[in-house]
N, C-alpha and C positions, 0 to 999 in steps of 0.2 A: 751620130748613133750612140747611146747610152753604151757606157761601160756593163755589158754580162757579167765580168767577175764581180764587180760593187756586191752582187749580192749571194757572195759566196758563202758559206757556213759560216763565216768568222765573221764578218761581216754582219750578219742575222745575230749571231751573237752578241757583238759590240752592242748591235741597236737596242737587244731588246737585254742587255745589263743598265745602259743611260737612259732608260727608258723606266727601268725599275728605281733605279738610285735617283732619280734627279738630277746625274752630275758627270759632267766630264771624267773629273776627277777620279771621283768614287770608282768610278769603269773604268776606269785606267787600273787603277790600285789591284782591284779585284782581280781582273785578266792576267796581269802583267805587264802593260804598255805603259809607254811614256807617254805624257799628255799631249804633245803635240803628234803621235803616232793616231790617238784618239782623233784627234780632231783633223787630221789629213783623212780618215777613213771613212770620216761621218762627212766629210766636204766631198768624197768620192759620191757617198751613196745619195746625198742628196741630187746630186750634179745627174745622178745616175734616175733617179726617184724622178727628176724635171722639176725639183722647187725644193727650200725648208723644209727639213723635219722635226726640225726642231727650236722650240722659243727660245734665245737666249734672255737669260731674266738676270734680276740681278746677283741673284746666290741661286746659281743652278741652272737647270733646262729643263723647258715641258715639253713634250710634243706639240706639234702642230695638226690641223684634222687630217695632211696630208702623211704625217707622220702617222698617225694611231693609226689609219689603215694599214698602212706597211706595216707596223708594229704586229697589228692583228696576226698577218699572215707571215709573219715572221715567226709567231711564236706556234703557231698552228704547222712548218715545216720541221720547226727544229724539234718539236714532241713525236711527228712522226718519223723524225733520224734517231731519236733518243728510240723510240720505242724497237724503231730497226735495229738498231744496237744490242737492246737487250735480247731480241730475237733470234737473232745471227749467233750473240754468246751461247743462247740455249740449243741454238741447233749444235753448235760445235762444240758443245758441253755435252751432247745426248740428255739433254733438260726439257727440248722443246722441236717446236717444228712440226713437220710432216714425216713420218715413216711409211713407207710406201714398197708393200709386202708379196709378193705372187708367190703360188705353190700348185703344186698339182694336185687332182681330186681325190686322191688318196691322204694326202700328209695334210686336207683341211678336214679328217675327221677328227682327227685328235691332236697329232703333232704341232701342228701351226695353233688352234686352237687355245691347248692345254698352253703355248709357249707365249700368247699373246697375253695370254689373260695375265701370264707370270710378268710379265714384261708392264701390263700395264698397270702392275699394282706398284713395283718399283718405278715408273716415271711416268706418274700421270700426267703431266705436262706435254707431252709425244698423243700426237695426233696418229691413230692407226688406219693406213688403208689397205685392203687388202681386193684382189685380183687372183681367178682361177685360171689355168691354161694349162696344154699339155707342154711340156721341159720345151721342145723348139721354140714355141712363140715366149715361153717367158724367158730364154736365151734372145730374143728378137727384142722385146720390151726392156731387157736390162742395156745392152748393147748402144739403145736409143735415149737412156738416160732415162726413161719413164720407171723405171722402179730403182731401189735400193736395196735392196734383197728379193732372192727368189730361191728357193727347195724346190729343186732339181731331182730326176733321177737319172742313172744311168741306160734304162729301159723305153725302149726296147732296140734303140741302135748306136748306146752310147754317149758319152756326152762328144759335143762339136770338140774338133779340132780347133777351132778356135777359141773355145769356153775359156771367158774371164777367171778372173781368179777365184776357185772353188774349196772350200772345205767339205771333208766328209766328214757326215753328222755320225752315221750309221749303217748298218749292212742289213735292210730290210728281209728279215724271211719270209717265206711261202707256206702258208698251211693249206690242207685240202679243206675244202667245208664241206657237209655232207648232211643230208635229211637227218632229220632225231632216229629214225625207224632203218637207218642203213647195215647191212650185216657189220659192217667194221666202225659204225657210231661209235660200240663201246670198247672198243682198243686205245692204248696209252698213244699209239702212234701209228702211221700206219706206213706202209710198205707203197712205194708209186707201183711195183709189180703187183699188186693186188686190185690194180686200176684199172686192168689194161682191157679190161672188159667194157667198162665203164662213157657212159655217152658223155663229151665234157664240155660243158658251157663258159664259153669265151665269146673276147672281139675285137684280138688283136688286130692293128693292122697288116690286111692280106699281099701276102709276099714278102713280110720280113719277119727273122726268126726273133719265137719268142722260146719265155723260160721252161713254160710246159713243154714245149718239141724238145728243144735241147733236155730237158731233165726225160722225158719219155726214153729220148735217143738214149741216151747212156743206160736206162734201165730195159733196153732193150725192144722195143715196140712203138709204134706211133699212134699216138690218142687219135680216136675217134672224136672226128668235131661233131656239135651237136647244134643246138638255137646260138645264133650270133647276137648276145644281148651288149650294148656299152654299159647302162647304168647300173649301178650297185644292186638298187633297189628291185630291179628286173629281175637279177641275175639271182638274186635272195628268193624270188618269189618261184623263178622255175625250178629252185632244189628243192624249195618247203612244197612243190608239185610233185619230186620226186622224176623231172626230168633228165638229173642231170646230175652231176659234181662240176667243181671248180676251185679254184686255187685265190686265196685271199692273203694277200701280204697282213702284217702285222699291222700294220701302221692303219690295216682300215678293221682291225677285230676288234674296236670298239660298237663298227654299225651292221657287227654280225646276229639276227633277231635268236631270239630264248626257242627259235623252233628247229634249229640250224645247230652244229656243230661241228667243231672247229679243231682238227688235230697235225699234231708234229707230224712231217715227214721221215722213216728213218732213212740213214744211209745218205746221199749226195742231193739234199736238199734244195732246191732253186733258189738262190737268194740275186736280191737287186742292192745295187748301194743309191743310198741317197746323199747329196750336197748340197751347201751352201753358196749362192754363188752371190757373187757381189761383184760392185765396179773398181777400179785400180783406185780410186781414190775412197772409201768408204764412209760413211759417215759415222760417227762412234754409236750415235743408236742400234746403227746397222748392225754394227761388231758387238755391241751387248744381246742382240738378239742373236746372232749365231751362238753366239757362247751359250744361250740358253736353251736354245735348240738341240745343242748337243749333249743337254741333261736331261733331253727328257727320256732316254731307256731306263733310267734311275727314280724319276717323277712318278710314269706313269702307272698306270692299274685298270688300263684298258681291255686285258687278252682275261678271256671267261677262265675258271677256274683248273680246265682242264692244260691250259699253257699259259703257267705261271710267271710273271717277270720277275727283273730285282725288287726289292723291296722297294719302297716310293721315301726317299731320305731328303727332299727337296722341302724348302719354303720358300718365300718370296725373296 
């Protein structure tokens, strides 16, 4: 049975340097080896090959046709080690690779968005993939090794008891949104006691407390449920009806439409925090994109006029 190691990486090497040089010798020089280490190696792989691969001539060696095939495909593995090489360095460099990103549907209006784009002007070489889920299943996705990052929140039961390692990005607030035409539209802010009348358009999931009950409870009263919408887009269209208010985190008032307004809470506000979660080992692209992520209350210039951020002091 032919020798397996003959045609180990070093080996593939040997061949296809005396294969370039014409010469024992010359491949010896080149590598390191001493000429008889050469030619014990090249008597493995032939032994190994089932024949010559090489002519001896008088000043030098040529291949033989049994040779130039090996040679072929010698040099065809070692460009795809060489290129794995350089792939490997770029991933563990955060130069290259795959990034592979999940968030929830709130933090891909703008947050993940505005952070990708940042992200991919600094390493365009970084492949970007990105994945929507609610916080459990992209807890369930990171766990499994299928992502490298996920924006997480704490809402509405928490992060797991066993959540990987998480940074917190930011303390997302709560604004009311409300028809253009509402008696308290044009208030700087408005009072949750002033609500309590109010039909309110949600769709949390039923039987576990969310921020509206809690923020109600404390202001004394229990909001009246009203349409159970999930999607943004839905939820936008029954207050531009004038069926309804609703509670819109910051992180989604950039997809609050020009017929909709969007005001501070005063007093004990609802807020959720949001995180970074990653795996025990991270990959550095990983960790430059948390980092950028948690620039963006500084970046952005999403919230309408009437709830102002920081200024936006960020570039690339």
């Amino acid at each position: 049975m032919p020798d397996e190691n003959a045609f180990d990486t070093a080996a593939l090497r040997l061949l296809d340097e005396v294969a370039r040089s014409g010469s024992f010798t010359a491949a010896a020089e080149l590598l390191g080896y001493t000429q008889s280490a050469v030619s014990r190696r090249v008597a493995a792989l032939e032994r190994a090959a089932g024949g010559p691969l090489f002519e001896r001539l008088a000043r030098g060696v040529r291949l033989t046709p049994a040779g130039a095939a090996l040679h072929r495909h010698a040099v065809a593995v070692l460009d795809r080690l060489d290129r794995a090489g350089e792939e490997l360095a770029a991933i563990h460099g955060g130069r290259g690779g795959t990034l592979r990103v999940g968030a929830f549907a709130t933090a891909n209006v703008d947050l993940v968005p505005q952070t990708l784009k940042r992200f991919a002007a600094r390493r365009p070489g970084v492949e970007l993939r990105l994945v929507e889920e609610l916080t459990g299943r992209l807890m369930e996705r990171l766990r499994a090794g299928a992502l490298d990052v996920a924006v997480i929140s704490d809402y509405p039961a928490g992060l797991p008891a066993d959540a990987p390692r998480t940074v917190l990005l930011r303390e997302d607030r709560l604004f009311v949104a409300l028809p253009a035409g509402h008696r308290l539209a044009g208030d700087a802010d408005v009072d949750l006691r002033d609500l309590a009348d109010e039909t309110w358009i949600e769709a949390a999931p039923r039987g576990q407390p969310t921020l509206l009950v809690t923020a109600c409870a404390a202001a004394g009263f229990t909001p009246r449920s009203g349409l159970r919408v999930a999607g943004w887009a839905g939820k936008f269209g029954c207050l531009a009806a004038g069926l309804g208010v609703t509670l819109v985190p910051e992180l989604a008032a950039r997809a609050v439409p020009p017929d909709l307004v969007l005001r501070p809470l005063r007093g004990m506000a609802p807020v959720r925090k949001v995180y970074a979660a990653l795996p025990d080992e991270p990959l550095p692209a990983a960790l430059e994109l948390v980092e950028l992520l948690g620039q963006w209350g500084a970046c952005t210039t999403a919230l309408p006029t009437s709830v102002t951020p920081s200024p936006p002091v960020c570039g690339t």
